[in-house]
ZAVEX-777227 format. One record per residue (C-alpha): x, y, z; residue number from 0. Coordinates in Angstrom, 2 decimals. Example, Ala and Ser with C-alpha at 12.3 -4.5 7.8 and 13.67 -1.06 7.14 Angstrom:
% ZAVEX-777227
+---------+---------+---------+-----+
:       x :       y :       z : num :
+---------+---------+---------+-----+
:   12.30 :   -4.50 :    7.80 :   0 :
:   13.67 :   -1.06 :    7.14 :   1 :
+---------+---------+---------+-----+
***
This chain:
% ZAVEX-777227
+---------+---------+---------+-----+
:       x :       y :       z : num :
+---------+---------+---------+-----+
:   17.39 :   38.12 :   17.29 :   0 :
:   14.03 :   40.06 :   16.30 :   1 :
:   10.74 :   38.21 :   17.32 :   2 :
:    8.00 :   37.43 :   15.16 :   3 :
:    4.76 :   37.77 :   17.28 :   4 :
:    2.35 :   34.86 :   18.01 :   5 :
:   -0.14 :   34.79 :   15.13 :   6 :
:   -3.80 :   34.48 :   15.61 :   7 :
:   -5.35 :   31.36 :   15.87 :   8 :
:   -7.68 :   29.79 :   13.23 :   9 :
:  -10.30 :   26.72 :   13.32 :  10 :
:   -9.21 :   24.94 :   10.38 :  11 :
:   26.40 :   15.03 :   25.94 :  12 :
:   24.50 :   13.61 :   25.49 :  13 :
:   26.50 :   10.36 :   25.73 :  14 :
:   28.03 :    9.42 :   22.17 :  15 :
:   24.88 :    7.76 :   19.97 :  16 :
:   25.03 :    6.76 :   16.17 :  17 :
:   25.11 :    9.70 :   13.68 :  18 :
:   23.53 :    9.65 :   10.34 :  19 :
:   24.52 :   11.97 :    7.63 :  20 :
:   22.60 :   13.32 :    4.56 :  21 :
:   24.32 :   14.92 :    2.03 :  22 :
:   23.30 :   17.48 :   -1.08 :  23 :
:   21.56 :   15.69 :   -3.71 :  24 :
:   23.58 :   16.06 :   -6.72 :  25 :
:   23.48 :   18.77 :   -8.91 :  26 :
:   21.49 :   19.21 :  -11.86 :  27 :
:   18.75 :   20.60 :  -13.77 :  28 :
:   16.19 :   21.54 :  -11.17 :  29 :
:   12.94 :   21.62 :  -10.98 :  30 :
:   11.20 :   21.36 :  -14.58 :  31 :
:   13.98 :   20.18 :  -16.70 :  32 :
:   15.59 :   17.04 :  -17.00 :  33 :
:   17.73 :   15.66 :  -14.17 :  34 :
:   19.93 :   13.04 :  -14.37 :  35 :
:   19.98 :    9.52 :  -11.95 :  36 :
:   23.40 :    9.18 :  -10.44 :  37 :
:   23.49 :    6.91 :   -7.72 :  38 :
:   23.63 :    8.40 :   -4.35 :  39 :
:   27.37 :    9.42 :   -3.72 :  40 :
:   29.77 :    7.68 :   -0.82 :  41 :
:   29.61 :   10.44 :    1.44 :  42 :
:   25.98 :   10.29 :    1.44 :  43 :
:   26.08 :    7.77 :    4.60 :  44 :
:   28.98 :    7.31 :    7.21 :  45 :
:   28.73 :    3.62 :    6.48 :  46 :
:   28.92 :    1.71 :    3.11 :  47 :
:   25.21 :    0.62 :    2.49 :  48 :
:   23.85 :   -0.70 :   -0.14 :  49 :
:   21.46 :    1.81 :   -0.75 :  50 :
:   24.05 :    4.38 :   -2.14 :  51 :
:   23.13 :    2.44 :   -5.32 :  52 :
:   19.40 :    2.74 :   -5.84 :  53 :
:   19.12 :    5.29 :   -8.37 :  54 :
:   17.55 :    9.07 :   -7.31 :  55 :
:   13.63 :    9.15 :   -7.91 :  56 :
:   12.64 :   11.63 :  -10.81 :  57 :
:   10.07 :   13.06 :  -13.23 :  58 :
:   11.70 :   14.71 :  -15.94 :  59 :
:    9.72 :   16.24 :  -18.62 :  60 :
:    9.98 :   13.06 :  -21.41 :  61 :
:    8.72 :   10.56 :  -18.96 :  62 :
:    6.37 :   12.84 :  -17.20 :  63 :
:    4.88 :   12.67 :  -20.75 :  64 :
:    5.00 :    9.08 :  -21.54 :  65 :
:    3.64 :    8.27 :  -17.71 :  66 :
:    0.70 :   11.18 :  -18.47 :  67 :
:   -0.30 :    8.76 :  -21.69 :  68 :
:    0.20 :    5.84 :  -20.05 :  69 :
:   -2.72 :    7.05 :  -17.35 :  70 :
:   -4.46 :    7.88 :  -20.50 :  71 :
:   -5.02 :   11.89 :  -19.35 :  72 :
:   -3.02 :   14.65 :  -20.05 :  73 :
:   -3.90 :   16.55 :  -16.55 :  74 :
:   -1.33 :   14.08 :  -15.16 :  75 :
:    1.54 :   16.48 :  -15.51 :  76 :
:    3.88 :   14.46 :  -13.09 :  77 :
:    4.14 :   10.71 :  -11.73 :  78 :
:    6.36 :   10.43 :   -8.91 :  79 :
:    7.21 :    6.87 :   -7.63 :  80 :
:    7.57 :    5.44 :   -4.15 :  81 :
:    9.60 :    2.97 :   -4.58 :  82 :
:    8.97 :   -0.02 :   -1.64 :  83 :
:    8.51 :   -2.87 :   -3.21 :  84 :
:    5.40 :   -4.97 :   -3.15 :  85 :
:    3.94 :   -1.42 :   -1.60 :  86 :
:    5.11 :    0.68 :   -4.03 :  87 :
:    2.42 :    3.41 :   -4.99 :  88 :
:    2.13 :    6.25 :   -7.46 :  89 :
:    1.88 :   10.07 :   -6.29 :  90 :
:   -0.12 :   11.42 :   -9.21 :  91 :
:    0.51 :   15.42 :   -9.81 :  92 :
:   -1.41 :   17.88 :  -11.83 :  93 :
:   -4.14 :   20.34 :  -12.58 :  94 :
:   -8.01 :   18.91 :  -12.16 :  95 :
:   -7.14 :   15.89 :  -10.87 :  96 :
:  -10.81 :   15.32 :   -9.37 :  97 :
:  -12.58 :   14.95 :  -12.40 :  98 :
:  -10.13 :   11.99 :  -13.43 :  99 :
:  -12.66 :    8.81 :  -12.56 : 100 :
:   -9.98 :    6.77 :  -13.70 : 101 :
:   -7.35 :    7.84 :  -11.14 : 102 :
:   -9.25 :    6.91 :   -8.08 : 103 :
:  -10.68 :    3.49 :   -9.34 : 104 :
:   -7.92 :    2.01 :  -10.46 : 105 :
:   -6.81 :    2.20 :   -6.81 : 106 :
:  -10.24 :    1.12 :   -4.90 : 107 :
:  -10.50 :   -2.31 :   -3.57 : 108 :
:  -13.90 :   -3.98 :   -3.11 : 109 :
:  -17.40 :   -2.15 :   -3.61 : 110 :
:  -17.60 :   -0.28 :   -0.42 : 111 :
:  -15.78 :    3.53 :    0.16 : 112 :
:  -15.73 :    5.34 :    2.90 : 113 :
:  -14.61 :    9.34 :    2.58 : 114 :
:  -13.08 :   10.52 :    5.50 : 115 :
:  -13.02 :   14.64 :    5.26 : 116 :
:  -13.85 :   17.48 :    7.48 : 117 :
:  -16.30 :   20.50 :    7.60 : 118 :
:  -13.97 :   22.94 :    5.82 : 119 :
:  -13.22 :   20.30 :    2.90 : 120 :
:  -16.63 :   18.95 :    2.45 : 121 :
:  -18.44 :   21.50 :    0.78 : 122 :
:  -15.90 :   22.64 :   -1.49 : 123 :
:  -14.59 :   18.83 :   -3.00 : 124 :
:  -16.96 :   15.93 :   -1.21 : 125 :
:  -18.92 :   15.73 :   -4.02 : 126 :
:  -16.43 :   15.80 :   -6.94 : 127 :
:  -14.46 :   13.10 :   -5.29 : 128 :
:  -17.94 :   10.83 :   -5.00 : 129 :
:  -18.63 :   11.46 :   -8.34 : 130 :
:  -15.11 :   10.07 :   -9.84 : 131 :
:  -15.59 :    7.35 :   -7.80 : 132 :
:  -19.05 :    6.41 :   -8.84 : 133 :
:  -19.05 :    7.42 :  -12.70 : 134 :
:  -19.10 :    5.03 :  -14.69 : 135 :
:  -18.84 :    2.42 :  -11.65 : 136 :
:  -22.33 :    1.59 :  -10.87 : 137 :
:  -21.41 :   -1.05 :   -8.10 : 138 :
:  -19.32 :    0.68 :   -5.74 : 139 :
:  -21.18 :    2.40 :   -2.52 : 140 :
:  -19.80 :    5.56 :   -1.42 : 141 :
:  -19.72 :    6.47 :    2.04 : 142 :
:  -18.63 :    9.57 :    4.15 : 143 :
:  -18.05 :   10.90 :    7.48 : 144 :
:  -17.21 :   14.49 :    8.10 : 145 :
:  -14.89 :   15.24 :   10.83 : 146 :
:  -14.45 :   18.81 :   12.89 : 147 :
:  -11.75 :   20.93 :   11.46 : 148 :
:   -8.42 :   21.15 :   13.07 : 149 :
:   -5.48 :   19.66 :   14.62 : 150 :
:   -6.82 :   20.39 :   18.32 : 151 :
:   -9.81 :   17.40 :   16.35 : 152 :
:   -6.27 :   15.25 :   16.29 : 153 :
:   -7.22 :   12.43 :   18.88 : 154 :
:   -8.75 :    9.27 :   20.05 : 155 :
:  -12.25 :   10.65 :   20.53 : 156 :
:  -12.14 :   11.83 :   16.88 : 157 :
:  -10.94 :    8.43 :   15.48 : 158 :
:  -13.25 :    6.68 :   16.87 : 159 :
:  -16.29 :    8.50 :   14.50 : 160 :
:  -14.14 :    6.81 :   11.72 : 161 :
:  -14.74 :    3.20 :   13.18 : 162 :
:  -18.74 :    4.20 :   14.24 : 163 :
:  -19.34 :    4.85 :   10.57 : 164 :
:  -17.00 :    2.18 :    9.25 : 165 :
:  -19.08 :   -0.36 :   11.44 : 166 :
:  -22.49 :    1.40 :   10.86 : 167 :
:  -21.64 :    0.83 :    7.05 : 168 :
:  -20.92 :   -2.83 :    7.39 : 169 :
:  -17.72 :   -2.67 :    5.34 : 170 :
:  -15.54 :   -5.18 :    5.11 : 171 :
:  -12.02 :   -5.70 :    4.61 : 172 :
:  -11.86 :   -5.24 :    1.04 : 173 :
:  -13.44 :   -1.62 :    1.66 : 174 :
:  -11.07 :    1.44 :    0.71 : 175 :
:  -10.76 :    4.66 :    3.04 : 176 :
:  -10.22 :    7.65 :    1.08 : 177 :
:   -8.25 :   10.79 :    3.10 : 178 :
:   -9.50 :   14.16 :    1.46 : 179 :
:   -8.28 :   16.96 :    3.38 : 180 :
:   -5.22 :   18.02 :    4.91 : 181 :
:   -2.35 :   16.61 :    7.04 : 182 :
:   -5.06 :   16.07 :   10.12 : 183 :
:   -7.39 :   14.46 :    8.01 : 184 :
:   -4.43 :   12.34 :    6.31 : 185 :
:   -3.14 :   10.89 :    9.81 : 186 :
:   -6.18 :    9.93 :   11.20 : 187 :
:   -7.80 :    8.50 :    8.01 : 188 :
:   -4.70 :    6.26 :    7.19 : 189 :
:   -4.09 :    5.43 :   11.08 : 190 :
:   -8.05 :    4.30 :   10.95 : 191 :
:   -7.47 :    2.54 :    7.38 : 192 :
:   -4.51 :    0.51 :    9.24 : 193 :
:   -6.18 :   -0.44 :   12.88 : 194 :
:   -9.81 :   -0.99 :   10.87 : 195 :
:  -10.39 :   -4.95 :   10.23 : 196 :
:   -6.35 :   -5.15 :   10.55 : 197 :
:   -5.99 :   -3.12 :    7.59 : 198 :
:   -7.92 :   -2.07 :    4.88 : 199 :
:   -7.26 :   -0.18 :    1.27 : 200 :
:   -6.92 :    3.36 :    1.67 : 201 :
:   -6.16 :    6.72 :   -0.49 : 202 :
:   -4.62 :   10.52 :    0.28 : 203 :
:   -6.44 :   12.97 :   -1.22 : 204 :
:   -4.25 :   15.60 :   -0.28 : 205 :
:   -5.84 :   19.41 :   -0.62 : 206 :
:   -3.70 :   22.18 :    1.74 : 207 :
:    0.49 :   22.58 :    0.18 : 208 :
:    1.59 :   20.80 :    3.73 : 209 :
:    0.02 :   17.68 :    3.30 : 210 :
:    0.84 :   17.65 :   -0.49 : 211 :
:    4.62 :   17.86 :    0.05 : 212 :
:    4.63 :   16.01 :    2.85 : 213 :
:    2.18 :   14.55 :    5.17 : 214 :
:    0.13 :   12.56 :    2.58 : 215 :
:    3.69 :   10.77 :    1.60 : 216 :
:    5.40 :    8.10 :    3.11 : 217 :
:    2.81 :    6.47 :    5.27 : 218 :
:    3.06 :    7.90 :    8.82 : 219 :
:   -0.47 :    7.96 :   10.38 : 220 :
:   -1.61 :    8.81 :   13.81 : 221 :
:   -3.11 :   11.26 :   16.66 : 222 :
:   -2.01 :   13.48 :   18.68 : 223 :
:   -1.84 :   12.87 :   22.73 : 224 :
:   -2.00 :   15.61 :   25.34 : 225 :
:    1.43 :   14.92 :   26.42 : 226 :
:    3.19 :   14.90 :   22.98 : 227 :
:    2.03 :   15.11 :   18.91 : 228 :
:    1.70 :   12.10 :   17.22 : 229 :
:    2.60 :    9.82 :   19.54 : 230 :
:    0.01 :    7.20 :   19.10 : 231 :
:    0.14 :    6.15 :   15.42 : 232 :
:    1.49 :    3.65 :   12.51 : 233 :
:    3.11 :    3.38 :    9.58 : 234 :
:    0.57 :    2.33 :    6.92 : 235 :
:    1.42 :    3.38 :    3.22 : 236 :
:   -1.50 :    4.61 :    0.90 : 237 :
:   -2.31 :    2.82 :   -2.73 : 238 :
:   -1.79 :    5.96 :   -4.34 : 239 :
:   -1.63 :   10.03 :   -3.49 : 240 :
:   -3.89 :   12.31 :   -5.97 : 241 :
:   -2.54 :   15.58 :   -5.62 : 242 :
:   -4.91 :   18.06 :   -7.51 : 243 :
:   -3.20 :   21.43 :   -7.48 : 244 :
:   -6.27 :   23.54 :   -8.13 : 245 :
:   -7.05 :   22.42 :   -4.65 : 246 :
:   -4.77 :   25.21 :   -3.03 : 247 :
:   -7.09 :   27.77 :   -5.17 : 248 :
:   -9.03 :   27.72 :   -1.93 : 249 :
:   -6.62 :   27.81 :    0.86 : 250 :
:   -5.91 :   30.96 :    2.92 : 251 :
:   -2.75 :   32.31 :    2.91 : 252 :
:   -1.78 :   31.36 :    6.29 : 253 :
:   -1.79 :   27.66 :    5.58 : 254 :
:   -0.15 :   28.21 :    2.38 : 255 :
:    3.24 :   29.49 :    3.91 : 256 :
:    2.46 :   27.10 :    6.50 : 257 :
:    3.04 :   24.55 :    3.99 : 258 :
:    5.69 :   26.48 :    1.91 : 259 :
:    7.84 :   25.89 :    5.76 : 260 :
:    8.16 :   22.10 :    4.76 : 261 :
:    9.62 :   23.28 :    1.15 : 262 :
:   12.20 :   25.11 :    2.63 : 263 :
:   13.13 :   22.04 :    4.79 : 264 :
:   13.75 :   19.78 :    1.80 : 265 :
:   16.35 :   22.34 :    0.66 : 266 :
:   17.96 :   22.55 :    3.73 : 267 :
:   18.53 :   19.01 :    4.70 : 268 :
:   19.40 :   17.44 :    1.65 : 269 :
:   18.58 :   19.92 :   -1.72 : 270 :
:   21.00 :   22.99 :   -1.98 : 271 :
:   19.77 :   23.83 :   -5.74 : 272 :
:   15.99 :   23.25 :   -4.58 : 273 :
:   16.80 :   25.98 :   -2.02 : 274 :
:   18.38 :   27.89 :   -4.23 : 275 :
:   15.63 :   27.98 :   -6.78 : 276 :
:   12.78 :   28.97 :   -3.73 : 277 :
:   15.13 :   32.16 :   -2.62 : 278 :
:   14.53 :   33.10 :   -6.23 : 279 :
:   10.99 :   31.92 :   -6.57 : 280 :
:    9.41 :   32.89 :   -3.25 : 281 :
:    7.20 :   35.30 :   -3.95 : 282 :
:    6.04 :   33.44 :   -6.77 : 283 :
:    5.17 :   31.14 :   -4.69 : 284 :
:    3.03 :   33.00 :   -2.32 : 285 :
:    1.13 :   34.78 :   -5.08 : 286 :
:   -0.01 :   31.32 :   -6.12 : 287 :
:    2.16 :   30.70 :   -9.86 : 288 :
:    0.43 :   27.63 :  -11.35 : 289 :
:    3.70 :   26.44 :  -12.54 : 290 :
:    5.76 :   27.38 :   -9.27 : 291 :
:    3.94 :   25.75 :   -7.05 : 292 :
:    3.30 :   22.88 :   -9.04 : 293 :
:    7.36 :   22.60 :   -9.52 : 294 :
:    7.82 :   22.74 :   -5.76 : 295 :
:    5.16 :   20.19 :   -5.45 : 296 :
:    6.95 :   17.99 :   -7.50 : 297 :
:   10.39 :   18.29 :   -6.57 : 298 :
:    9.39 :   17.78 :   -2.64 : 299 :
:    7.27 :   14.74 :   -3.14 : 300 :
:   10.20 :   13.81 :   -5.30 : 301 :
:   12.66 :   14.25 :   -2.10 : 302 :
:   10.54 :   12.81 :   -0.05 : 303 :
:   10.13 :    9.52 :   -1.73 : 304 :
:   13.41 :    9.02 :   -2.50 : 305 :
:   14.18 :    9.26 :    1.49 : 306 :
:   10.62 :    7.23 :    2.51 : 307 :
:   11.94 :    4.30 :   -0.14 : 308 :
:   15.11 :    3.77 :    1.23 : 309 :
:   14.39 :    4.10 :    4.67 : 310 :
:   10.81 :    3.65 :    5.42 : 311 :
:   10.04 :    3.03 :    9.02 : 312 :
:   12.64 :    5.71 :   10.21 : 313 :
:   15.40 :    3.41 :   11.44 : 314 :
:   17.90 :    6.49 :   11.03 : 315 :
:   17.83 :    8.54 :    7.57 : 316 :
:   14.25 :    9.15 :    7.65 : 317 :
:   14.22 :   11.00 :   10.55 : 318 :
:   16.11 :   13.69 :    8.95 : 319 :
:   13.10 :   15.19 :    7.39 : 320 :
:   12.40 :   16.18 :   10.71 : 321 :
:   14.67 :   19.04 :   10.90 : 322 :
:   12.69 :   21.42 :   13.36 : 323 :
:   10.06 :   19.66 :   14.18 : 324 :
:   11.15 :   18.48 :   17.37 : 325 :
:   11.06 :   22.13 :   18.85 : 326 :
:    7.46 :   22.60 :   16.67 : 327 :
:    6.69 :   19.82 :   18.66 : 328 :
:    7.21 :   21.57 :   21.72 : 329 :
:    5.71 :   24.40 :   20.57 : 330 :
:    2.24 :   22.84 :   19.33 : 331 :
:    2.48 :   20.38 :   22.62 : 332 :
:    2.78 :   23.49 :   24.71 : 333 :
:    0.85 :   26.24 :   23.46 : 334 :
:   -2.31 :   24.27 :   22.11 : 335 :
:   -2.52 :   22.14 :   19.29 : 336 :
:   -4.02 :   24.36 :   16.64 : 337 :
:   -2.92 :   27.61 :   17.68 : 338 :
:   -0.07 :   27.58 :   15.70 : 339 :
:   -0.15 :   26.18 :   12.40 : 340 :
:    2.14 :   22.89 :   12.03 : 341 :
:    4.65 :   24.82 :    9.45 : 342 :
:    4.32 :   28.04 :   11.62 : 343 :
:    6.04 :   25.81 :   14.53 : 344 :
:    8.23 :   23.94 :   12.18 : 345 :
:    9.18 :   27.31 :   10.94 : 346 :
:   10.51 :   28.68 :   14.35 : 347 :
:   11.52 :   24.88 :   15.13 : 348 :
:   13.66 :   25.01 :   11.91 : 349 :
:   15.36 :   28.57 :   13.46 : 350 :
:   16.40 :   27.24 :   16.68 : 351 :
:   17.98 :   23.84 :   14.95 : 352 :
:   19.86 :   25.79 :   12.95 : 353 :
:   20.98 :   28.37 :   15.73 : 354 :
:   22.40 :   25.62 :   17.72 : 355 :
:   24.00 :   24.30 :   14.56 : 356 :
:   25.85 :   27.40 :   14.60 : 357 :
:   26.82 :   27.58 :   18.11 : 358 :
:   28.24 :   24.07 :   17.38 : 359 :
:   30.55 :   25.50 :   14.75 : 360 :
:   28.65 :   23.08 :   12.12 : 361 :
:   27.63 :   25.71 :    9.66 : 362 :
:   28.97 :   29.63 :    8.87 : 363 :
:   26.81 :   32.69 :    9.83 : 364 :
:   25.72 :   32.96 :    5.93 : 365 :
:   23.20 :   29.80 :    6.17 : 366 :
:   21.69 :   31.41 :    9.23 : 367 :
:   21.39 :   34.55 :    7.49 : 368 :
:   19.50 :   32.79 :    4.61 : 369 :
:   17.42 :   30.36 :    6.88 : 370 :
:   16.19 :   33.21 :    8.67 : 371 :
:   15.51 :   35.91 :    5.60 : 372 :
:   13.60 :   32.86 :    3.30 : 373 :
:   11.07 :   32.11 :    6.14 : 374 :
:   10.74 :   36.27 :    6.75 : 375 :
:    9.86 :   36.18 :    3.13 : 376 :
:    7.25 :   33.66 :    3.61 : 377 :
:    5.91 :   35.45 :    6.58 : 378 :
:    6.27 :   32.52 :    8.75 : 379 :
:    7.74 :   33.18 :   12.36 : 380 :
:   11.03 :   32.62 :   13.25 : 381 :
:   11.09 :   32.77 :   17.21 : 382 :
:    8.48 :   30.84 :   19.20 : 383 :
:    5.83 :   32.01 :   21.23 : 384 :
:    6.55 :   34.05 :   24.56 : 385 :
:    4.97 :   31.19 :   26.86 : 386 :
:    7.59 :   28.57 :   25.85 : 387 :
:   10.14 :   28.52 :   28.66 : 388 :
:   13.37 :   26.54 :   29.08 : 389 :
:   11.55 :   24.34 :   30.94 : 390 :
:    8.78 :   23.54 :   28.91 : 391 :
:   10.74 :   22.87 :   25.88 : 392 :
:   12.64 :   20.53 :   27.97 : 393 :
:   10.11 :   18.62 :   29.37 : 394 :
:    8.02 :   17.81 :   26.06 : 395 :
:   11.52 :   16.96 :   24.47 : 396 :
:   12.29 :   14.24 :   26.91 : 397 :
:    9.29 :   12.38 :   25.36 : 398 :
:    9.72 :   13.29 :   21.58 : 399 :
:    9.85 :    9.91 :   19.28 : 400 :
:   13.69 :   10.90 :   18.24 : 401 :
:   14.34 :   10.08 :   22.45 : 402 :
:   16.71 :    6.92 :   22.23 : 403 :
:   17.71 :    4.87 :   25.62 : 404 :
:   17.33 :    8.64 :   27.71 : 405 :
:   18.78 :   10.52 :   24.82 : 406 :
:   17.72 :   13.10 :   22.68 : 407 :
:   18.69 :   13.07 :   18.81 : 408 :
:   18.23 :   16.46 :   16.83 : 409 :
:   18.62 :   16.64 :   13.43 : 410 :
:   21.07 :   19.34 :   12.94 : 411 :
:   22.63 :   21.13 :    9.67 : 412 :
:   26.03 :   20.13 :    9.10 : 413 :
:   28.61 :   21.44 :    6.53 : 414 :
:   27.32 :   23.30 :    3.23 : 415 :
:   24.02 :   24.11 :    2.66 : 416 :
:   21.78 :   20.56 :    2.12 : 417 :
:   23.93 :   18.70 :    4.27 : 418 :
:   22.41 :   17.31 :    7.86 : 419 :
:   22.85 :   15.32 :   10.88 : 420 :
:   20.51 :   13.19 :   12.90 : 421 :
:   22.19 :   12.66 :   15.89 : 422 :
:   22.55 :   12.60 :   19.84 : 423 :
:   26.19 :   13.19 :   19.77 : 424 :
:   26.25 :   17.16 :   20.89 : 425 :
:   27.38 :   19.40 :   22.90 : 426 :
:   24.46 :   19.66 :   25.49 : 427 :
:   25.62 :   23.35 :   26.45 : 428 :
:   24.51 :   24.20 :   22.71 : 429 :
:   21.30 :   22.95 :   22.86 : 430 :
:   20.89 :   25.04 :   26.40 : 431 :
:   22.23 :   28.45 :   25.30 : 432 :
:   19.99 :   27.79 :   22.18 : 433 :
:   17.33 :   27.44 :   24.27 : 434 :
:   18.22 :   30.47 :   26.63 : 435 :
:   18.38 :   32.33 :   23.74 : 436 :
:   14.40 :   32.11 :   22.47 : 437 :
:   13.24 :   31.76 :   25.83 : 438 :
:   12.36 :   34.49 :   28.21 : 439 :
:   12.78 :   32.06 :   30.87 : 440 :
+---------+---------+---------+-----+
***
């Protein structure tokens, strides 16, 4: 199996154990086009829950339109709903975004904000995003604190400049914290919104293609710990998710395919045609298509609200979006948080789940084949780097979240392409020669 090399580093059984299954989300018309709402199929689950009836989330093109009026501006191409009840909140979608006043105040609480972005993000958008929260709204105060860029900034020291300026600022608990940066900046905002006072307001601002597809969604927030990533955290949901495409204008290509690694997992896991459509659409992709990206924007905030609704505090289905990250994990635990990108260690992550898929007779030789030529294509690696070991993979493992009364659980591909696993019930031999097999040692 060829190696792709380290890339540089930037600033910015197992005893038997319950098995969840995800299958292909139905077909139809996919991304821009209309797609119907079937209710989840039987074989979606191995048990007969009552969520196989909740209908599948979508924006097709009429009521992207008749949401866009509704919000009274046209830049709203796309409304995706996360459907939780009393704590349901809108994912707004679409070109210039930040110069929407509307979009933001409708979903501040009180008269005090505080921005929480970083050095990279501040220059470009700090003061657009003040300015649509202040026009027109004389009697809010606007607040920020900027935070060093980068995930090795992921930690309890770093939080805490959240809380000094929180306190400093006197706000209360009808104050809103607004997240406007990338996945780092998402976690520890939302993790400070939801320890701060008990819990106050907060909103993703999400501006790098990883945290628009999937860390701004679905309320996970937390830090990293030297021992393990994100192990100290909470779920807290957002009011709402303002994803302004134009955004990604300004991110380097490195963080862009970073990103574009979480795509390909939605296709894998659960979306065959979604995959599908990015082996056609890759390189459209990485030269930036307007359109492109905003479809797979759509359609993976789309997948992952359907899953986040239904399962929201990762009791089993949830934890299928996962699928490599316990070996990026490892990987980012390991060799230094930061010197990998997340999706660059989901990427090889994704790799070794599916090679042990394979040695476990689960899927045919043509998926690997595919898994391994889409993320080539995205020039995203697909081995780890040379000073993971056997060992060290093992040893972060043991403490990953998906570690259940001593065992580990691995979402695994299972069946046709879009179909997955989450479970502990394995061969542990596979997950060895897997190992053995990306390891020098």
């Amino acid at each position: 199996m060829a190696a792709t090399s380290p890339l540089p580093s930037i600033n910015s059984t197992l005893r038997s154990s319950p098995k969840i299954s995800f299958s292909s989300a139905p077909a139809g018309a996919f991304p821009c086009y209309r797609r119907e709402r079937p209710g989840l199929s039987s074989r979606s689950f191995p048990s007969p829950i009552a969520l196989r009836t909740r209908p599948l989330i979508s924006a097709c093109a009429a009521s992207v339109m008749e949401e866009a009026t509704d919000r009274r501006d046209s830049r709203v191409s796309t409304v995706v709903d996360v459907d939780l009840g009393s704590r349901s909140y809108p994912i707004y979608i679409g070109s210039g975004l930040l110069d929407v006043p509307d979009l933001l105040q409708r979903h501040v609480h009180g008269k005090s904000v505080l921005i929480v972005t970083n050095t990279t993000i501040a220059p470009l958008y700090l003061d657009r995003v003040v300015k649509a929260l202040t026009q027109g709204n004389p009697d809010v105060t606007v607040e920020s604190v900027i935070l060093p860029d980068g995930e090795k900034y992921k930690n309890m020291e770093t939080l805490m400049k959240v809380f000094d300026k929180a306190i400093e600022c006197r706000m209360d608990r009808r104050c809103t914290f607004v997240a406007l940066g990338g996945g780092v900046i998402g976690d520890m905002c939302g993790f400070a919104a939801a320890a701060f006072l008990r819990g106050v307001n907060f909103i993703q601002i999400p501006t790098t293609l990883m945290a628009q597809v999937d860390s701004s969604v679905g309320g996970k927030t937390g830090v990293n710990h030297p021992l393990g990533k994100n192990l100290i955290g909470a779920f807290y949901q957002p009011q709402s998710v303002l994803i302004d495409t134009d955004t990604l204008n300004t991110l380097p290509d490195r963080e862009l395919a970073s990103g574009i690694a979480e795509v390909v997992k939605y296709g894998l896991i659960r979306d065959a045609d979604f995959f599908e459509w990015q082996e056609r659409n890759m390189q459209s992709l990485l030269a930036r298509d307007p359109s492109t990206l905003a479809c797979a924007i759509k359609r993976s905030c789309e997948n992952k609200a359907e899953v986040v609704s239904l399962d929201e505090k990762e009791s089993g289905m949830r934890a299928t979006l996962n699928l490599g990250h316990t070996f990026g994990h490892a990987i980012e635990t390991v060799y230094g948080y930061g010197q990998w990108l997340h999706g660059e260690a989901v990427s090889a992550g994704m790799v070794m789940a599916v090679d042990m898929s394979r040695r476990l007779g689960w899927i045919d030789d043509s998926i690997v084949e595919r898994v391994h030529r889409i993320l080539q294509e995205a020039k995203l690696p697909t081995h780890p780097p040379e000073v993971m070991t056997v060992e060290k993979f093992k040893s972060v493992m043991a403490v990953d979240k998906k570690v259940a009364d001593g065992l580990l659980r691995l979402i695994l591909l299972k069946g046709p392409l879009g179909n997955c696993v989450f479970t502990g019930d394995y061969d542990r031999k596979a997950l060895d020669e897997t190992l053995r097999a990306f390891c020098k040692n």
